[in-house]
Backbone as a printed PyTorch tensor [residue, N CA C, xyz], in Angstrom:
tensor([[[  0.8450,  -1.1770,   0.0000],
         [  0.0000,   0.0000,   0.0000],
         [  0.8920,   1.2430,   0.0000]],

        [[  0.3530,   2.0780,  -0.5610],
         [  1.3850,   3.4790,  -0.7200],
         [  0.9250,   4.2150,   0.7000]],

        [[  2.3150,   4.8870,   1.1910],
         [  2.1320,   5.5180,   2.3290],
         [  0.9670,   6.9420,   2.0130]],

        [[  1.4120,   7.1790,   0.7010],
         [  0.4040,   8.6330,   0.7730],
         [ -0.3640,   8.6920,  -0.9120]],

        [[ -1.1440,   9.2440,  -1.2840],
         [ -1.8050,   9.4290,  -2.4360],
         [ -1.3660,  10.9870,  -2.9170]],

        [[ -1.2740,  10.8870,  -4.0610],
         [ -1.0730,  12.8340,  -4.3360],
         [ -1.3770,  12.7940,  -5.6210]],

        [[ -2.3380,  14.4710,  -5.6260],
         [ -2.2550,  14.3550,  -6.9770],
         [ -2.3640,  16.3360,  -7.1170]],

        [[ -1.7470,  16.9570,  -8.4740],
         [ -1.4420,  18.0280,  -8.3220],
         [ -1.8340,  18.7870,  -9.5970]],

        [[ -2.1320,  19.9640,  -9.5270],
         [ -2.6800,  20.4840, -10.4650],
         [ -2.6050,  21.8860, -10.7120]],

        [[ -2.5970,  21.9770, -12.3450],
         [ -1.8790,  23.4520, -12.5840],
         [ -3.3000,  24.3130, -13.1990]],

        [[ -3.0250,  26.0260, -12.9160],
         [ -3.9930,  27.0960, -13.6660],
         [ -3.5660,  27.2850, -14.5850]],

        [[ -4.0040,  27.2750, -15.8320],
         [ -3.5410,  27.7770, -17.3530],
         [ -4.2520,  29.7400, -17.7730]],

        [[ -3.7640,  30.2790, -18.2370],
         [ -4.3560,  31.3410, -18.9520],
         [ -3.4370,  31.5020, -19.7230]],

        [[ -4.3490,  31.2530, -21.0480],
         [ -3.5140,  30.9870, -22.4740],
         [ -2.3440,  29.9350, -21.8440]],

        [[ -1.1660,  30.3810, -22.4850],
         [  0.0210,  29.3180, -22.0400],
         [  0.6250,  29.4100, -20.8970]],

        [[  0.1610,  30.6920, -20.0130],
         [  0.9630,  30.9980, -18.8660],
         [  0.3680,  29.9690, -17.3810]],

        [[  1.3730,  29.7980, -16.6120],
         [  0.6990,  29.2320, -15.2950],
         [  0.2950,  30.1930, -14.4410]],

        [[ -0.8000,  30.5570, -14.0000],
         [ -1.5610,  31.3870, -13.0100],
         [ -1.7990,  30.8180, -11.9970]],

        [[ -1.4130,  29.5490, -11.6440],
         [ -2.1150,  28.9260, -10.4570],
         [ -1.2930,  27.7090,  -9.7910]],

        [[ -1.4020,  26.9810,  -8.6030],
         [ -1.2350,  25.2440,  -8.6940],
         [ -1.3290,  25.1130,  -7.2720]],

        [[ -1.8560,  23.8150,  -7.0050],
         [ -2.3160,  23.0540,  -5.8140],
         [ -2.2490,  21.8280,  -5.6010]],

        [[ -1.3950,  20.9800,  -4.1360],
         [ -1.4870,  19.8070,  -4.5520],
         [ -2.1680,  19.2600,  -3.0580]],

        [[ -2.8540,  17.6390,  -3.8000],
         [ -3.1840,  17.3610,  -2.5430],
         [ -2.8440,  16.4080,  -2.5540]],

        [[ -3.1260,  15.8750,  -0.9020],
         [ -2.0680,  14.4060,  -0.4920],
         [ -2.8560,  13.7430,   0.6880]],

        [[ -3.2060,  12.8990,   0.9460],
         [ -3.9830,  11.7880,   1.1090],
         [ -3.0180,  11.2600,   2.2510]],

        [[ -2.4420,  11.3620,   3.0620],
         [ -1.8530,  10.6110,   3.5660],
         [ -2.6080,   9.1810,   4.7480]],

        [[ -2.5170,   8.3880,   4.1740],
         [ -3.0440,   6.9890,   4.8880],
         [ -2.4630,   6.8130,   6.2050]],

        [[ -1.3990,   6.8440,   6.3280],
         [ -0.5630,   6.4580,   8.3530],
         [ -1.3400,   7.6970,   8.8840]],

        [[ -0.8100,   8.8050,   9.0300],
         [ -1.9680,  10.3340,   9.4890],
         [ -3.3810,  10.5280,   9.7240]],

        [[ -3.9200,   9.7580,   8.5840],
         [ -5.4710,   9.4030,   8.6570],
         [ -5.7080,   8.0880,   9.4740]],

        [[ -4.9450,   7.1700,   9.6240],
         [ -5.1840,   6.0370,  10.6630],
         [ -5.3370,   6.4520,  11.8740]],

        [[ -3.7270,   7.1470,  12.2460],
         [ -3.5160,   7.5600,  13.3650],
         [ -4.0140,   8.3630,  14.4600]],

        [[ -4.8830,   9.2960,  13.5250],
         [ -5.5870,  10.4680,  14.1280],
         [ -7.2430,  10.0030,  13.9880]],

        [[ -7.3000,   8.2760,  13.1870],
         [ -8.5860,   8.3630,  13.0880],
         [ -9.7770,   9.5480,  12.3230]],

        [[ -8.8810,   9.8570,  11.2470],
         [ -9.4750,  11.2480,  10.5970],
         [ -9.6860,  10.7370,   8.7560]],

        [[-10.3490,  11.0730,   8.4210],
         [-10.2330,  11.4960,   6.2870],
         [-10.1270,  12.6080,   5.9660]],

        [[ -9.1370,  12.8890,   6.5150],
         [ -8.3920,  14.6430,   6.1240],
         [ -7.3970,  14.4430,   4.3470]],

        [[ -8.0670,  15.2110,   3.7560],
         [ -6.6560,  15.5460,   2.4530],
         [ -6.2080,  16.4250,   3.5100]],

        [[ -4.7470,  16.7950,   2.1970],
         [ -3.6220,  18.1100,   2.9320],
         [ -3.8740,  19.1780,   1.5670]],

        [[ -4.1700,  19.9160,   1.3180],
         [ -3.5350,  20.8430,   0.2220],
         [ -1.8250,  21.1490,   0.6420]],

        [[ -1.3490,  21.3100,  -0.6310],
         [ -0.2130,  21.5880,  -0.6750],
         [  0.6780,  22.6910,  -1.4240]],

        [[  1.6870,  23.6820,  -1.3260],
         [  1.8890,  24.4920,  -2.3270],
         [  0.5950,  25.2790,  -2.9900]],

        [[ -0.5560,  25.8390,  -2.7600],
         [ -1.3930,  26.5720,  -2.9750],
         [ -1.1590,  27.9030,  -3.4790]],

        [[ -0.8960,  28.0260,  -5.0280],
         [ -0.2840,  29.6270,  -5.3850],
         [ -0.9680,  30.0820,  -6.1580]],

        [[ -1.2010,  31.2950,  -6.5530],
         [ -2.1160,  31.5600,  -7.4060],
         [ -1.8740,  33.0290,  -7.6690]],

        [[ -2.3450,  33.6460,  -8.9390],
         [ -2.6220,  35.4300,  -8.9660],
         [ -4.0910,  35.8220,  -8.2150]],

        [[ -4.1160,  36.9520,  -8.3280],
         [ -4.9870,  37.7200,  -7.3200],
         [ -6.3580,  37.5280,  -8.0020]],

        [[ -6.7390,  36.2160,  -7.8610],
         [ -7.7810,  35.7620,  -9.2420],
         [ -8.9740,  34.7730,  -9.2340]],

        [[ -9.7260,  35.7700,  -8.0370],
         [-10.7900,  34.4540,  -6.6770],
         [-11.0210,  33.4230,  -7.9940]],

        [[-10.9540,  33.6810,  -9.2960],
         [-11.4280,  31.9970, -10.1460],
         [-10.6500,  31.2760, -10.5780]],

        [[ -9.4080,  32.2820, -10.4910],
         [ -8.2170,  30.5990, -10.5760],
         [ -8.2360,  29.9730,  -8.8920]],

        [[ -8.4520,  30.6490,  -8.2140],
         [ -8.0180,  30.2520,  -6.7500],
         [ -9.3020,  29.2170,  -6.4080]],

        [[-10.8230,  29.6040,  -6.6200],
         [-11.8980,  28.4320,  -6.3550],
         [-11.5610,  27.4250,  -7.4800]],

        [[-11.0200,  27.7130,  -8.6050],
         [-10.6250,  26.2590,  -9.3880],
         [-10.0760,  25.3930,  -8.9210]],

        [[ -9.1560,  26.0640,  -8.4110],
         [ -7.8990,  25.0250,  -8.1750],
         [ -8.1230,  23.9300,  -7.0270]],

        [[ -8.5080,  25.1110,  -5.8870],
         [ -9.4530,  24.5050,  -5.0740],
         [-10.7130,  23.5090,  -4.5210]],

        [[-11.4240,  24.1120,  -5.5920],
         [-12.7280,  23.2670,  -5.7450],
         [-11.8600,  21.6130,  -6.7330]],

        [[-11.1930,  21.4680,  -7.8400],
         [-10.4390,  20.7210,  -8.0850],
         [-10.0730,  19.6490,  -7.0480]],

        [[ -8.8430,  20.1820,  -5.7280],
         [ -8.5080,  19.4270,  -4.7540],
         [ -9.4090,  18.9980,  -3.6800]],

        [[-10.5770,  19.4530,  -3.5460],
         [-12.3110,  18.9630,  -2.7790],
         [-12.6560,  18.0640,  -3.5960]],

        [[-12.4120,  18.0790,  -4.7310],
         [-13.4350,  17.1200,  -5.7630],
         [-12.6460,  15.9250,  -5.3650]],

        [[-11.4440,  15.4570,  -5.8700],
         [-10.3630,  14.8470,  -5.5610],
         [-10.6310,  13.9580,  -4.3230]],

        [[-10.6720,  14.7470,  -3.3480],
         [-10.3560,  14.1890,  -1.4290],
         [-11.5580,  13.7760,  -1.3260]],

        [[-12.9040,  14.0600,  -1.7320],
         [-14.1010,  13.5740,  -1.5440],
         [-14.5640,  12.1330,  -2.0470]],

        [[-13.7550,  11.9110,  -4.2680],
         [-13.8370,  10.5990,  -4.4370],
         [-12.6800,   9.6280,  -3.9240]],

        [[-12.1130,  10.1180,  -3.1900],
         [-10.8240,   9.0860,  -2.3680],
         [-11.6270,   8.9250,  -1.1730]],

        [[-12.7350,   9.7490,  -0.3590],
         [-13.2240,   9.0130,   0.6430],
         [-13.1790,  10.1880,   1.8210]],

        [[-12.6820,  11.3500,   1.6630],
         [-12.3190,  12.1590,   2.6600],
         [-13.2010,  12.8390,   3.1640]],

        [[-13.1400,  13.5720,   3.9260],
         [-14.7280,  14.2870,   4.3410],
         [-14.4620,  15.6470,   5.1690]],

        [[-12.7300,  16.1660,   4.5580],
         [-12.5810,  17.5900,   5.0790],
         [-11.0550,  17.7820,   4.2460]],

        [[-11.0320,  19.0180,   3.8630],
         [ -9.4900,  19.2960,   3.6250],
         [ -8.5750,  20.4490,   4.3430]],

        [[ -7.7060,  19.9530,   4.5010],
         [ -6.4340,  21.4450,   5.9000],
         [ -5.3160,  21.4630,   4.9580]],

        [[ -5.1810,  22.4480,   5.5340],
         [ -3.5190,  22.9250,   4.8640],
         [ -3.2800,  24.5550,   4.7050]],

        [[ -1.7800,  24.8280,   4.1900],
         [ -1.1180,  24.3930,   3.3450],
         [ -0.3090,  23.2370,   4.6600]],

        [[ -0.4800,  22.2540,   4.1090],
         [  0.4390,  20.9180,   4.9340],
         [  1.5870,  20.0090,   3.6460]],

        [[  2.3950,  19.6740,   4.1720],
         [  3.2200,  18.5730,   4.0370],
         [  2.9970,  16.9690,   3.3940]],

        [[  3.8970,  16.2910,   2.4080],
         [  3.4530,  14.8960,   2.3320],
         [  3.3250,  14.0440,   4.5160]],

        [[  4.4560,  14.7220,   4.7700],
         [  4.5600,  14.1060,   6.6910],
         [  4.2660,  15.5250,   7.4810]],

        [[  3.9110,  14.9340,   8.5180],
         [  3.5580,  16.3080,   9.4890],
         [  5.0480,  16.5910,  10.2670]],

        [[  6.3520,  16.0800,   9.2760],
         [  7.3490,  16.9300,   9.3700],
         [  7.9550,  17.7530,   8.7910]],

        [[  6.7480,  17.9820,   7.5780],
         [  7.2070,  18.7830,   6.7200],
         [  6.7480,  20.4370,   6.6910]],

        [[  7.3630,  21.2310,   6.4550],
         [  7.2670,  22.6760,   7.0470],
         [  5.0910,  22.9040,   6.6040]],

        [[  4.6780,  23.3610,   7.1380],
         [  3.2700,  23.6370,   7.0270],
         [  2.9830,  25.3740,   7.5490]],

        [[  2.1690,  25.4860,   7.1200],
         [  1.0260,  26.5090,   7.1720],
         [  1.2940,  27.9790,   6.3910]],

        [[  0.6370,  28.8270,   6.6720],
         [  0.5380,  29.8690,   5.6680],
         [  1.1980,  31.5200,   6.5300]],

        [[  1.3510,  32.1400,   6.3270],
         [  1.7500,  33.5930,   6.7490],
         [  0.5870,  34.5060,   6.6890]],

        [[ -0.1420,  35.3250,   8.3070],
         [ -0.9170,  35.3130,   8.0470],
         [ -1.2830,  37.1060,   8.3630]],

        [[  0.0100,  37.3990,   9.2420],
         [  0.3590,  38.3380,   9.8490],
         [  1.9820,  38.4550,   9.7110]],

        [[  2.7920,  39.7860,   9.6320],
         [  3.8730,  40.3650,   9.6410],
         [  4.2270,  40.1810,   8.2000]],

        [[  3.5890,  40.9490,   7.2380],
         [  3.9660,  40.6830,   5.9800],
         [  4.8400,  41.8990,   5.8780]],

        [[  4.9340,  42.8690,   6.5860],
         [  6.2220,  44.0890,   6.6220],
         [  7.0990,  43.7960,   7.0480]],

        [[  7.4520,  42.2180,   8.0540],
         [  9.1370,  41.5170,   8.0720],
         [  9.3040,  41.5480,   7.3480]],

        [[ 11.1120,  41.6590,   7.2390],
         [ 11.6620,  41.0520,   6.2940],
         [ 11.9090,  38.9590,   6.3780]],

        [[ 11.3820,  38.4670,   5.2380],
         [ 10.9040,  37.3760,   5.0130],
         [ 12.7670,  36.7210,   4.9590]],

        [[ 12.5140,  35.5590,   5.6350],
         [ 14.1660,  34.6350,   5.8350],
         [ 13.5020,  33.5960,   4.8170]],

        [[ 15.1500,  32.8290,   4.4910],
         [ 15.3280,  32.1930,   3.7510],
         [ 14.1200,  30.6540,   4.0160]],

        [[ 14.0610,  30.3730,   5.5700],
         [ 13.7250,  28.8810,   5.8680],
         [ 12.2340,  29.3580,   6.1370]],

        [[ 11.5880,  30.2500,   5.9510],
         [ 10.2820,  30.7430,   6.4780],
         [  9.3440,  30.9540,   5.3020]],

        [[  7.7780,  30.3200,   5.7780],
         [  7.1300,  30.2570,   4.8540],
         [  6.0540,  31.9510,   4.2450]],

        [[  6.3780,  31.8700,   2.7970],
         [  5.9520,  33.2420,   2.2740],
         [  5.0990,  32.9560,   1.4860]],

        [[  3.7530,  33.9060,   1.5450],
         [  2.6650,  34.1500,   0.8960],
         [  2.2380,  35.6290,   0.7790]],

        [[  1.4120,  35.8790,  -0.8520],
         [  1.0060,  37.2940,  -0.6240],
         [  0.0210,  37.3080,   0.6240]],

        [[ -0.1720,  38.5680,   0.9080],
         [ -1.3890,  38.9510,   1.6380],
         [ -2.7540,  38.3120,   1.2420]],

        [[ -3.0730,  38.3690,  -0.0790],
         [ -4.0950,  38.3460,  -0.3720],
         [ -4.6220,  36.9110,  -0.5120]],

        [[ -3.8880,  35.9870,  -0.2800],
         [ -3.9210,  34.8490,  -0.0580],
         [ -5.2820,  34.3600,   1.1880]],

        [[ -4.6870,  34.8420,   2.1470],
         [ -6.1010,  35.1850,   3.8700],
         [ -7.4280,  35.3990,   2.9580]],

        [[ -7.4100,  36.2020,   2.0560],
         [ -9.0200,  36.8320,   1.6230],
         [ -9.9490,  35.7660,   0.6790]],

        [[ -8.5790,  35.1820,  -0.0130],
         [ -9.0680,  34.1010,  -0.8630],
         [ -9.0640,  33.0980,  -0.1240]],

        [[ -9.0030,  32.1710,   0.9240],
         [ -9.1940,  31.4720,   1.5030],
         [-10.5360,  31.2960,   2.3260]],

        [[-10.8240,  32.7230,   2.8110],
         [-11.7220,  33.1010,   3.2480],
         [-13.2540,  33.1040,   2.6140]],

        [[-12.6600,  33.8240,   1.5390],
         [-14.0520,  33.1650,   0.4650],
         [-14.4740,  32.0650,   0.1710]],

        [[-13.4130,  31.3890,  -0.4630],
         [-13.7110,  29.7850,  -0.8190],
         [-13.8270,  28.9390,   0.6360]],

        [[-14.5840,  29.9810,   1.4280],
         [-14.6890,  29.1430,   2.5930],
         [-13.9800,  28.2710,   3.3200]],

        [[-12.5820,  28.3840,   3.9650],
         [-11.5800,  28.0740,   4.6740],
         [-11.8020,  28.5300,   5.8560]],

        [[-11.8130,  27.3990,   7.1840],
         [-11.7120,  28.6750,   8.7600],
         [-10.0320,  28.5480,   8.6260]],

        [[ -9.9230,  29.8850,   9.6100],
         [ -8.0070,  29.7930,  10.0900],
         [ -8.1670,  28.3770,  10.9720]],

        [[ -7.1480,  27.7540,  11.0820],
         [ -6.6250,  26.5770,  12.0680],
         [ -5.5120,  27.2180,  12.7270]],

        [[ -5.0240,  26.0570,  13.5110],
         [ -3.5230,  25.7900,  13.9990],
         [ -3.3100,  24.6600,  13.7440]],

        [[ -2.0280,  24.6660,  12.9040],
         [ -1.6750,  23.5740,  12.2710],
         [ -0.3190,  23.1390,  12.9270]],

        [[ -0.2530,  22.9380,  14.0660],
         [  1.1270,  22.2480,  14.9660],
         [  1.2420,  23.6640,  15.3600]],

        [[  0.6350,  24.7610,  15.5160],
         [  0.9650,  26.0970,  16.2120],
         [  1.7350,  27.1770,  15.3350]],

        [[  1.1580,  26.4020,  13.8550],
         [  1.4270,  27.1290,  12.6360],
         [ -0.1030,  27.8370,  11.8720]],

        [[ -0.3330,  28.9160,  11.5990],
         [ -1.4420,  28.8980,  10.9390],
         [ -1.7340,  28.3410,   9.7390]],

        [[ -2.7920,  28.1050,   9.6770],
         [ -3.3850,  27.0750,   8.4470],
         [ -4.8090,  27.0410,   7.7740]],

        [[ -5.1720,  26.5940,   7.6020],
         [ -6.8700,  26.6470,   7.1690],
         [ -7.3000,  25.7860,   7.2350]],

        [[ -8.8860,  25.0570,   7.1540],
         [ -9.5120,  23.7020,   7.1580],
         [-10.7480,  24.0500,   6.4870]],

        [[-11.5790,  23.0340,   6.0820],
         [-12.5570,  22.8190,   5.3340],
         [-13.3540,  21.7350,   5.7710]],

        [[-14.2650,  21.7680,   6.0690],
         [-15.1960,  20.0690,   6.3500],
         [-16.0970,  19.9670,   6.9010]]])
């Protein structure tokens, strides 16, 4: 059995990439916690609420015919892998090992109906 499922997906306009999202299924995580959580992963996009519900609605469609019945993230293939989103202090200056997102990222999440989480005491989002 494969430890995790993934599958990932890009925004097109004309030939350019505007978008991409991946999700990941992880089976040991979902045992363990007794949960059918997908992860979104890498979630990028332009300032473009319909590439952003595509991509989105895409990785729901996905986690729902695998069996799932909520999606969190931005998470990791392992929950040792760096997670969550930037949600506040976008006037730091941003380090090399630290995770960066525009601002406008919070608003689009928000729409496509995401609550904030804590994701290991990282912020994050959930769905379900």
């Amino acid at each position: 059995m494969l430890f995790v499922m993934q599958l990932f997906f890009l925004a097109y306009d004309n030939r350019r990439i505007v978008g991409r999202i991946g999700v990941i299924i992880n089976r040991e995580s979902n045992r363990k916690w007794n949960e059918r959580v997908a992860r979104f992963t890498h979630f990028d996009f332009i300032d473009d609420l319909n590439v952003s519900r595509k991509l989105m609605d895409a990785a729901r469609d996905y986690a729902r015919k695998k069996g799932m019945t909520s999606i969190r993230g931005p998470l990791g293939f392992t929950d040792m892998d760096h997670q969550g989103m930037l949600v506040e202090g976008f006037n730091e200056l941003d380090m090399f090992i630290t995770i960066y997102n525009h601002p406008y990222y919070i608003r689009h999440m928000m729409i496509l109906g995401l609550k904030r989480d804590r994701l290991g005491g990282t912020p994050g989002f959930h769905s379900g």
